[in-house]
C-alpha positions in Angstrom: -77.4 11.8 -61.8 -75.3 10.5 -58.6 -72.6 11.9 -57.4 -70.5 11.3 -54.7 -67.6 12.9 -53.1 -65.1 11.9 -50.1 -62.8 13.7 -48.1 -59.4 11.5 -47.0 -58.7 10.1 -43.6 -58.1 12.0 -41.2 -58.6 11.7 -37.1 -59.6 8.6 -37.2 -62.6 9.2 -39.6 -63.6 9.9 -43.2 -66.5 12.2 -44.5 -68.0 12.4 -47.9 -71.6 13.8 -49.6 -73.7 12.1 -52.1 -76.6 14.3 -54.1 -79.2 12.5 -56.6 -80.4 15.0 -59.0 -83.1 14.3 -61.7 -83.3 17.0 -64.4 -83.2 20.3 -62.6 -83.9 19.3 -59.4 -81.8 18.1 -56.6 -83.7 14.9 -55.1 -81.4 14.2 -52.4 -78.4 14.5 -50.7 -76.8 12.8 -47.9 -73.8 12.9 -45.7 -71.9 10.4 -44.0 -68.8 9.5 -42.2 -66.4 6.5 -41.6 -65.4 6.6 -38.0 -62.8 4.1 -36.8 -63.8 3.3 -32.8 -62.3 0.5 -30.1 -65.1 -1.7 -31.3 -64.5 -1.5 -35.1 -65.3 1.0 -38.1 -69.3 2.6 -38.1 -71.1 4.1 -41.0 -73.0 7.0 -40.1 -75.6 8.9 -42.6 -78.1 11.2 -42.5 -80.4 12.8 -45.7 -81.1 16.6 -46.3 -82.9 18.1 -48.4 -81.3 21.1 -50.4 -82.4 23.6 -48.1 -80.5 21.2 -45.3 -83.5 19.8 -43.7 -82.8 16.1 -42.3 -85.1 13.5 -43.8 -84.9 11.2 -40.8 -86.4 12.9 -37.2 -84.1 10.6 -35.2 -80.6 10.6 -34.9 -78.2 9.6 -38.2 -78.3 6.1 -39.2 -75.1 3.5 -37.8 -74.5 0.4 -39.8 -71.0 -1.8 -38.1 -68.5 -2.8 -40.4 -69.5 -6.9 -40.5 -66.3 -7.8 -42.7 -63.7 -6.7 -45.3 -61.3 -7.2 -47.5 -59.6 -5.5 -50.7 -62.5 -5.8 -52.7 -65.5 -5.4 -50.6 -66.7 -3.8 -47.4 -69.8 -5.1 -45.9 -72.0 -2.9 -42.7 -75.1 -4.3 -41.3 -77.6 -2.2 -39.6 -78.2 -3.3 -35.8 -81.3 -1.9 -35.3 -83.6 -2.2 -38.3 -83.8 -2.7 -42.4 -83.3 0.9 -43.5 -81.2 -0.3 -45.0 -79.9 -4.2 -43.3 -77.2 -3.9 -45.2 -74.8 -2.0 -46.8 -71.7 -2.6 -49.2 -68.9 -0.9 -51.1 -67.5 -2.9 -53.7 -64.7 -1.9 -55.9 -64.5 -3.3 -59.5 -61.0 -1.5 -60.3 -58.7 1.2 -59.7 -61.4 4.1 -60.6 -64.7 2.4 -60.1 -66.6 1.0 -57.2 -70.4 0.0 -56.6 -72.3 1.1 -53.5 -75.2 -1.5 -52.8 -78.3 -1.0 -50.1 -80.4 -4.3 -49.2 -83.4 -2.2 -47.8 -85.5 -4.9 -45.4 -88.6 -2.5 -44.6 -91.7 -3.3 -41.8 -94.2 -3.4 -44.0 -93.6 -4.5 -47.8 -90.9 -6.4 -50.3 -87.0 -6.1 -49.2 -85.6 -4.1 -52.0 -81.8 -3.6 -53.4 -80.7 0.1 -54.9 -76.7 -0.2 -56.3 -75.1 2.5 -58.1 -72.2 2.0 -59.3 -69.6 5.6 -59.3 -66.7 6.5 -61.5 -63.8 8.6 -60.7 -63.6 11.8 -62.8 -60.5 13.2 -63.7 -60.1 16.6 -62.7 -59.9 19.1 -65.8 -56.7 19.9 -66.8 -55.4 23.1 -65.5 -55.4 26.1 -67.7 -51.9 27.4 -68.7 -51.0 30.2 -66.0 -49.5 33.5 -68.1 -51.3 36.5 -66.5 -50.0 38.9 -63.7 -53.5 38.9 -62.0 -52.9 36.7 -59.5 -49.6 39.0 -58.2 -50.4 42.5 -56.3 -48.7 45.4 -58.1 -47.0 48.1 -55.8 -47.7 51.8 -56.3 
């Protein structure tokens, strides 16, 4: 199962978590950031494990925004193939597809897309009980 989660905008940049979990155990997660800079919007990332140790011994991964528009938003990696290229592409109000175009040194250039759905938040439960309010002696 993936699952992904974003904070809004705010200061210039937006954060959010993914975590891949097969079965009972949590394969992967990551965090990542939109920052908006005088040069254009970067994509930063990084990989943990669950017990927060980063996958990657250099610093976090930057891809540059290369274009968008309402549909799609397209960040190339400057620096090498994991991944070249990245893309969000949404297919209506409450769905969007994240692709990765992985160009590695050795071996085939492969694509992962998953594609997310927003889930509603559970209904609230009717309020009714006094716990929530302090009594006074």
């Amino acid at each position: 199962m993936a699952e992904q989660t974003w904070l809004g905008p705010k200061a210039g940049e937006m954060t959010g978590i993914f975590r891949l979990v097969e079965g009972e155990k949590t394969l992967v997660l990551e965090l990542f950031s939109l920052v908006e800079k005088p040069e254009g919007i970067s994509f930063y990332f990084r990989h943990f494990t669950p017990e927060l140790l980063p996958w990657e011994k250099s610093d976090a991964t930057v891809l540059k925004l290369e274009s968008l528009d309402a549909a799609k938003a397209v960040f190339v990696n400057p620096v090498n193939g994991e991944p070249k290229r990245a893309s969000l592409i949404r297919v209506d109000a409450d769905t969007y597809t994240a692709r990765s175009e992985l160009e590695p040194q050795q071996g085939d250039p492969q694509s992962i897309e998953i594609t997310f759905r927003r889930q509603k938040p559970p209904a609230a439960p009717p309020s009714g009980g006094s716990a929530a309010h302090r009594k006074k002696p």
